[in-house]
C-alpha positions in Angstrom: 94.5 90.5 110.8 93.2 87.8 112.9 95.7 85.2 114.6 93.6 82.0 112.3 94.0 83.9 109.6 97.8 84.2 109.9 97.8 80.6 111.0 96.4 79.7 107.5 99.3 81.4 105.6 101.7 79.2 108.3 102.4 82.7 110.1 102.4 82.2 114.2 101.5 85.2 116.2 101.0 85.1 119.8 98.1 87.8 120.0 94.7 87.2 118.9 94.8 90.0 116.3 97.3 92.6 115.1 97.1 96.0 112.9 96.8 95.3 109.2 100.5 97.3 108.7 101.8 94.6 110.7 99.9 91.8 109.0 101.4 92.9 105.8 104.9 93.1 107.1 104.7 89.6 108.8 103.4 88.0 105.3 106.1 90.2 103.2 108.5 88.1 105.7 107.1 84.9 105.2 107.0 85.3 101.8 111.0 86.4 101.5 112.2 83.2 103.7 109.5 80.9 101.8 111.4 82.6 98.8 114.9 82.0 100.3 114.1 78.7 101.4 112.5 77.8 97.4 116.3 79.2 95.9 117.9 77.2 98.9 116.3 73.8 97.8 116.6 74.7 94.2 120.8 75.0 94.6 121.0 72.2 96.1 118.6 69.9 94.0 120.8 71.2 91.3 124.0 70.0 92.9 122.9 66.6 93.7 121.8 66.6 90.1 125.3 67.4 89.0 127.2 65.0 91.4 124.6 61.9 90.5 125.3 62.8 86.5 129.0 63.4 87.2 128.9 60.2 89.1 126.9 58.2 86.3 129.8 59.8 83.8 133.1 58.2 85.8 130.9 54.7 86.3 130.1 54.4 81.8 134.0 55.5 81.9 135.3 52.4 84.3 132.8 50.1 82.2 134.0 47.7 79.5 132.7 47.9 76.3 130.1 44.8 76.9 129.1 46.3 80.0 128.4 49.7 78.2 126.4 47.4 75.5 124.6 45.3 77.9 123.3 49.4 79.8 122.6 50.6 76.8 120.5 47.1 75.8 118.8 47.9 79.0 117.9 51.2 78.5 116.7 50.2 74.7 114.2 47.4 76.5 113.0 50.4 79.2 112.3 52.6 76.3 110.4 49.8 74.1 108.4 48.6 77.3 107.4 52.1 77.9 106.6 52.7 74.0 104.7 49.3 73.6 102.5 49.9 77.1 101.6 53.4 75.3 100.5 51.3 72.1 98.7 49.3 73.8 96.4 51.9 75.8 96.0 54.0 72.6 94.5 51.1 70.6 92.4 50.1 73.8 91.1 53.3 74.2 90.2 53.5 70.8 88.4 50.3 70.5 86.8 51.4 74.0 85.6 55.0 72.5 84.2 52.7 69.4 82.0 51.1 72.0 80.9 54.1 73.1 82.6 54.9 76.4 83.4 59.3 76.6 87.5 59.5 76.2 88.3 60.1 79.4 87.1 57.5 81.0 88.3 55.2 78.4 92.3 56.4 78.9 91.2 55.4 83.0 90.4 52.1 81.9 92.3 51.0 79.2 95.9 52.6 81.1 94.1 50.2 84.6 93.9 47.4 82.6 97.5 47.3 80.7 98.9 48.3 84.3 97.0 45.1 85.7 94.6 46.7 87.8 91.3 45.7 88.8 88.2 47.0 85.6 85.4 45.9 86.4 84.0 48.7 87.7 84.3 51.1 84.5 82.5 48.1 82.9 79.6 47.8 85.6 79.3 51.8 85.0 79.1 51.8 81.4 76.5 48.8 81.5 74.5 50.7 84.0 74.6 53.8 81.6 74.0 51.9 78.1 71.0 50.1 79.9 69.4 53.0 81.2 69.9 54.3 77.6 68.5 51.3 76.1 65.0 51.3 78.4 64.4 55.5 77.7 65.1 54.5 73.9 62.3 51.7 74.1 60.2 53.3 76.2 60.0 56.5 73.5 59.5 54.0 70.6 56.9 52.3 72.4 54.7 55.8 73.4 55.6 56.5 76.7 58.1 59.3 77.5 60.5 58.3 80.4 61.1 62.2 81.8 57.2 61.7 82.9 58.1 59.4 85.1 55.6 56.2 86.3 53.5 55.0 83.6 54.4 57.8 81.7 52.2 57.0 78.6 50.5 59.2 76.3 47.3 59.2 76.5 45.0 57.7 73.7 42.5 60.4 72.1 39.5 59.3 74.0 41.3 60.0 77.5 42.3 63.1 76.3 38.4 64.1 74.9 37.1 63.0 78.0 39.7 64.9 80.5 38.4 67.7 79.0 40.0 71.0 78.4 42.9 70.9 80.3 43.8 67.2 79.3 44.4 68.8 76.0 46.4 71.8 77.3 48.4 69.5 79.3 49.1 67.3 76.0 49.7 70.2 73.6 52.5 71.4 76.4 53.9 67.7 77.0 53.6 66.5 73.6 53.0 68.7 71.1 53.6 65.7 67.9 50.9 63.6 69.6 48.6 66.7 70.1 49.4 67.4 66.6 48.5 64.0 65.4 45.1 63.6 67.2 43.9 66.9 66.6 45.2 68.6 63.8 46.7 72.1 64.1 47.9 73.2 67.0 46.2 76.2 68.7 48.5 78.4 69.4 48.4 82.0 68.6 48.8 82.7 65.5 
């Protein structure tokens, strides 16, 4: 195994290369103190745990009544802050899905917005989206197809008689419906 390759897995060698065996053996290591050093932290997350609720416990026992009252009001307030901000995105990004943005991006925006962060941008992207929308859908109603491109109309039945052959191969591929329509049955094998 080469020395970068070790050095990826946070394993320092000072050759350039060692045997595979040893390779093993010196991520087996690592792995054990990464271990160690997981169950380590874990312990002692776990104690400071215990001492902060142990301490939390002796503090609501010196209180007074009021003060208990007044901690729990607080807590009460925290929780219906919390609850109300949650209203409020849900029926934002409900109203925003109505108007047609995809879900995801609608939680984005709607949790920005409550949280008083700047929008604008989800709004300039959806524009951008429902106008290009908007121009393919009038372009199809008014005869052109917008996957063709530039001045992607279809062309009348005269073009098509004059271009010959291949004019009308090229419109029975592109758009069968119009070759339909000016011709008749298509003429495909049957």
């Amino acid at each position: 195994m080469t020395k970068e390759y070790l050095a990826k897995l946070g394993i320092v060698i000072d050759k350039d290369e060692v045997p595979d065996e040893e390779g093993h053996r010196l991520i087996e290591m690592h792995v054990a103190k990464m271990t160690g050093d997981y169950k380590k932290l874990k312990e002692l997350d776990d104690a400071h745990s215990s001492e902060i609720a142990e301490y939390k416990r002796k503090e609501r026992e010196r209180m007074t009544d009021d003060e208990k009252q007044k901690l729990e009001m607080e807590e009460l307030k925290k929780q219906n802050a919390d609850t109300l901000k949650q209203l409020a995105i849900r029926d934002k990004v409900s109203v925003l899905v109505e108007l047609g943005y995809d879900r995801e991006t609608a939680l984005k925006y709607a949790t920005d917005e409550v949280e008083g962060k700047d929008t604008i941008q989800y709004q300039k992207d959806f524009m951008a989206k429902r106008e290009a929308e908007i121009k393919a859908k009038v372009l199809k109603e008014a005869g052109k197809d917008p996957t063709l491109g530039q001045g992607g109309a279809i062309p009348n039945k005269e073009d098509v008689v004059k271009g010959g052959y291949e004019a009308m191969l090229k419109l029975q591929q592109e758009h069968p419906e119009t070759y339909k329509e000016y011709f008749g049955t298509s003429t495909e094998n049957k």
